[in-house]
Structure formats: structure tokens, C-alpha cells
N, C-alpha and C positions, 0 to 999 in steps of 0.2 A: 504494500500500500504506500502512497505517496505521501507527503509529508503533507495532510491536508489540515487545514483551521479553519471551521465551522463559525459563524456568526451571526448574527440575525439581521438579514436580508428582506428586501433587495438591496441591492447595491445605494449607497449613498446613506447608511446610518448612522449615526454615534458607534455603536458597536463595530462596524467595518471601519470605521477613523480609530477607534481604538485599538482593533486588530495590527491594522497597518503601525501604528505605531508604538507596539512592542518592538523592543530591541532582540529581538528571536535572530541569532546569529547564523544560520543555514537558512536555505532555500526553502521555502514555503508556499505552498497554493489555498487561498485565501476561497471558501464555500459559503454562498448563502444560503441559510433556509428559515420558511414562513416565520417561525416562532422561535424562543427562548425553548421550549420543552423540546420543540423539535433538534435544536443545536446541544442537547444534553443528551439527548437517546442517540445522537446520529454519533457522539464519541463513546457512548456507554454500551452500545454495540457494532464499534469500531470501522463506520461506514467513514470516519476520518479519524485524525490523530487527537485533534484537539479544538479545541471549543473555546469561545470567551462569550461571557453572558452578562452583563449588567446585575448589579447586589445592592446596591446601595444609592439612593441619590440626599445630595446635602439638602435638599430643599425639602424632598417629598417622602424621603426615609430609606428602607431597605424593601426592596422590588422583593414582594414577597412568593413567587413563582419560581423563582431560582431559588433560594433559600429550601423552600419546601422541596424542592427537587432535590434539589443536592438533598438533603435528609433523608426522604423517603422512599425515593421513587432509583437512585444510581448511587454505584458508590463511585467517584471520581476524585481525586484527591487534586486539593488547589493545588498550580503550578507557579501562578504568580500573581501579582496585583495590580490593574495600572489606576490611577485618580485622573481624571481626563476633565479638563474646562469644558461646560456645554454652553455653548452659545445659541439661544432659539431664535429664530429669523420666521418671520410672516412671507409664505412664498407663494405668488399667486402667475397665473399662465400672462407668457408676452402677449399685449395688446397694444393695438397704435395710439389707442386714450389708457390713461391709467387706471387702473382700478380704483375707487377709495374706498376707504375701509368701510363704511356706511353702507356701500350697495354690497359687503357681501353677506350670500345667504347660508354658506356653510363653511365652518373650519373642522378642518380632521387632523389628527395626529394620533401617536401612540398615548396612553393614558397618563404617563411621566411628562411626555413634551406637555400637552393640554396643561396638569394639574401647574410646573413650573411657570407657565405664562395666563395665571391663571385672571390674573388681576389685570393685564393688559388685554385679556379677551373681553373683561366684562366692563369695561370702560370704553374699549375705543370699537368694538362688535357687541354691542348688546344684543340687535336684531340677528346676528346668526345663530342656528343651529351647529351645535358642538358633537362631531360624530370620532370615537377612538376606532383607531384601529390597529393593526399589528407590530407597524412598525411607522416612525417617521418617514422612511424612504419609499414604504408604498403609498402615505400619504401626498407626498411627490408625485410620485406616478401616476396617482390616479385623479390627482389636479390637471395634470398633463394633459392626461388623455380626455380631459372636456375642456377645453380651451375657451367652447362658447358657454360656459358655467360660469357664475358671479364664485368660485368657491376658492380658498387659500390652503393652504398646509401648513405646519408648523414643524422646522425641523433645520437641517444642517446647511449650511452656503452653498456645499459640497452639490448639494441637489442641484443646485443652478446651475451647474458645470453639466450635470447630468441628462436630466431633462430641459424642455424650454420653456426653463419659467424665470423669473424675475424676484427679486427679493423686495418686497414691496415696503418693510419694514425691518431693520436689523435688530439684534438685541434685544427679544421681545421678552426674555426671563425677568421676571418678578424681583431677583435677587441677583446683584452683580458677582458674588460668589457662590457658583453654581458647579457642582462636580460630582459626577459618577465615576461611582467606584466599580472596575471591570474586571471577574478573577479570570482565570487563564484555568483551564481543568485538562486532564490526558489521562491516560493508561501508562505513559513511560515520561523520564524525564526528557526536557531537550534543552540545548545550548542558551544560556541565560548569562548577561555579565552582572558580575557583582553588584549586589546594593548596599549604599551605605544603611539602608533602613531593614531589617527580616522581622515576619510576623509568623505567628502559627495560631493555629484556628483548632478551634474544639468543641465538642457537642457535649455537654452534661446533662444527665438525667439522674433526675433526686430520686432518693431513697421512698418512699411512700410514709406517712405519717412519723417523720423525722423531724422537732419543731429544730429550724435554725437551722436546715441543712446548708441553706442557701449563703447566709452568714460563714459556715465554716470552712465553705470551698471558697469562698472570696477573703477568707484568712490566708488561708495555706498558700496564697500568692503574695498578700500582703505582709507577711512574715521573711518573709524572702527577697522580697524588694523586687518583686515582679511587675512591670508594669501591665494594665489592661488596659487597651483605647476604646475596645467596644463590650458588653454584656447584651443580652437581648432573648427575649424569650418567643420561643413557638410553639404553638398547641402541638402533644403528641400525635394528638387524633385521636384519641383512646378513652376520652374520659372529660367532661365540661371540667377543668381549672386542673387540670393533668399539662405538666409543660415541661419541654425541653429548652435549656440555655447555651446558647451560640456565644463564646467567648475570643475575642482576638485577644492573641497574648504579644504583647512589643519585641518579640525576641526570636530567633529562631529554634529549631529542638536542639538541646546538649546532651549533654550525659547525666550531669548532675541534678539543676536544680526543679529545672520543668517535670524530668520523670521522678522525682522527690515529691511534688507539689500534686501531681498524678496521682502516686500511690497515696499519698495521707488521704486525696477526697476517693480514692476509692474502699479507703480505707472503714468511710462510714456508710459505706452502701450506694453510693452512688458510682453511674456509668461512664465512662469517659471515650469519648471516637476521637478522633483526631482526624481532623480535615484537613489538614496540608499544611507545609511547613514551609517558606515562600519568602523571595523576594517583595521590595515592595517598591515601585515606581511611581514618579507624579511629574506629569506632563505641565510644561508650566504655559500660562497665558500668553500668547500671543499679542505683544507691544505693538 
């Protein structure tokens, strides 16, 4: 099999700007497909090498489809990390008069672009209809392909380049510091350079009728001088107030102190997975 990287397509998304800009040191052929779930199955049964999927946005939180995926549904261990600037842009089809934003009657985008630009929708298009769809870049294309439609998209500049549309409005995020986080997932490792920054990631699941379980695995780090940037809970599925805890830990796996910190919380009954142990990169803004 080819060295392929799965994304979520079509062409012209955040995730394929983030793809592309991994520092993956070999030869690479870059795949789209419809969905987030589809780019998880398509490496978890090896129809490519590796996958990147959007986790996390600063504005709107942690895309909780990936998350649940990676938990439930594949086991795929993160590869790496990238923090990518989103810039949302109002992209509507080339006309010889302008479109203004007043006459239009529909804006689409994936559910993250939409919620980010949420406050610029509902001030400067009150009158349209707000329809999500799978991805930014088929919201492109499929403004494209009604040219004689009043309708916009919201999504990457990139699309411009892509299809023939026009950025009718740039910068449309709600928040000038705007970033999703993109993990990098495979079945093997491949060529990565050094980070000055490594994270590792973990699943914990409590003991059952343990009071203060929760308190003593966030000990067993803090004792240690472990840092944590992220904690975050997910329904197991199993039980109304039944949850699993997603931990990033600031550090890569050692020898020592992580599998010290491991065993004391397994110590009181609770589960530990480990999710991958990972560079961490962050794309910086464009001056």
C-alpha cells in the first residue's frame, strides 16, 4: 500500500490545509473522503496509512465525533498534533454585480465553520437560511455549482483558488484567535522531526462507587509535577452519568514517572488506555 493520508474532503478544507502542512518527511499521497468517520474507518481498516481529523476547536470546543470515534468505534493511536489558524471567509459564486450580503438567501458550511462565524451571520444575514453540511469545501462546491443562486459558503480562501467563487467577505470568525487542533492517527509510525513541545493522551475510566476517585488520579500527576493542559469527560454509553476522562498529559511516555503515575490510578481501580504519545506542532499566523 502506498503511503496514503486520508482527510476530510473534498479538496479545499481546513483538514487538507492541515494535512498539507504536516512536516511528514517522505513522500505522501494526500485522500479525501465525505466525512470525519469515514477518514477513521478508511485507516482502521487500512484502505490508507493514515488519517488526520479535527479534535478540538478554540472557539467551539472539542468536535465530539472524533473523540467518540477514536474511543469507541477504532483503536488508532495519535501520531501527532498540529494547532492550525482558521480563518473563515464568506465565499459567494463570481458575478458581474456583487452580491450583498442582504440579498443572500442561504449560507452553508460544516457545523464548526457556521457555529465560529456565528455572530457575523446573524448580524450582517439575518434573512438567510443557515444549512450545515459535511465539510467547508463541499460547501464551496456546491455554491459553485448554482452560480445563479443568491447562496454563500463559509470556509477557506483556498476554495477561491479552487472553485469560481469570490471571497465576498474575509475574516468572518467571531474571534481573532481561532484554532483547531488536528491529530494525525496510523497503524505504524512514520518520519516526524523533532518537537520542542510532546504530549501523551489517555482514557481513564473510574472505579464504580469510588467517592474521590477522580481527585486521586489528578493527584498522582500533581504529586509529581506532571503537567495536564487538557481533562475532559465522555459519556461511556453504558449508563446516564457513567463517564470516561480524556487526559493530555504535557510530556511524552518515559520510563519513570508517567508509568509510576499509571500504576498508583490503576492502583485504585480504575482503567487507563493510552492514546498516543506524540509530537506537538502549531502553525503560526500568517502576517
Amino acid at each position: 500500500m502506498q503511503n496514503k493520508l486520508a482527510f476530510l474532503g473534498p479538496r479545499g478544507t481546513f483538514s487538507e490545509e492541515a494535512a498539507r502542512s504536516l512536516p511528514i518527511e517522505m513522500p505522501i499521497d494526500y485522500v479525501p473522503y465525505p466525512s470525519i468517520i469515514e477518514v477513521l474507518n478508511a485507516v482502521a481498516k487500512d484502505e490508507v496509512k493514515y488519517g488526520i481529523v479535527p479534535i478540538e476547536n478554540s472557539i467551539e470546543g472539542t468536535v465530539n465525533s472524533t473523540l467518540d470515534w477514536l474511543i469507541h468505534e477504532v483503536d488508532l493511536p495519535i501520531l501527532a498534533e498540529l494547532a492550525l489558524p482558521i480563518t473563515q471567509n464568506l465565499l459567494v459564486a463570481k458575478r458581474e454585480q456583487p452580491l450583498q450580503l442582504s440579498a443572500i438567501t442561504r449560507v452553508m458550511s460544516h457545523p464548526q465553520a457556521i457555529a465560529q462565524s456565528f455572530h457575523f451571520i446573524r448580524e450582517n444575514m439575518p434573512q438567510a437560511v443557515v444549512e450545515n453540511v459535511n465539510s467547508t469545501a463541499l460547501a464551496a462546491q456546491t455554491v459553485s455549482e448554482h452560480p445563479e443562486e443568491p447562496w454563500a459558503a463559509i470556509g477557506t480562501r483556498l476554495n477561491a483558488d479552487i472553485y469560481p467563487l469570490e471571497v465576498a467577505q474575509p475574516q468572518i470568525q467571531d474571534f481573532s484567535n481561532n484554532y483547531t487542533r488536528f491529530v494525525l492517527v496510523g497503524q505504524e509510525p512514520l518520519p516526524l522531526p523533532a518537537s520542542d513541545r510532546e504530549k501523551t493522551t489517555i482514557l481513564v475510566t473510574l472505579p464504580e462507587d469510588f467517592p474521590g476517585a477522580l481527585y486521586q488520579v489528578l493527584a498522582a500527576f500533581a504529586w509529581r509535577k506532571i503537567n495536564l493542559s487538557r481533562i475532559e469527560s465522555r459519556p461511556t454509553k453504558k449508563a446516564l452519568g457513567s463517564y470516561f476522562f480524556v487526559v493530555d498529559i504535557e510530556q511524552k511516555m518515559d520510563e519513570v514517572l508517567l508509568p509510576g503515575a499509571f500504576a498508583e490510578i490503576e492502583a485504585i481501580g480504575c482503567q487507563v488506555r493510552q492514546l498516543g504519545t506524540y509530537p506537538f506542532y502549531m502553525q503560526k499566523v500568517n502576517s
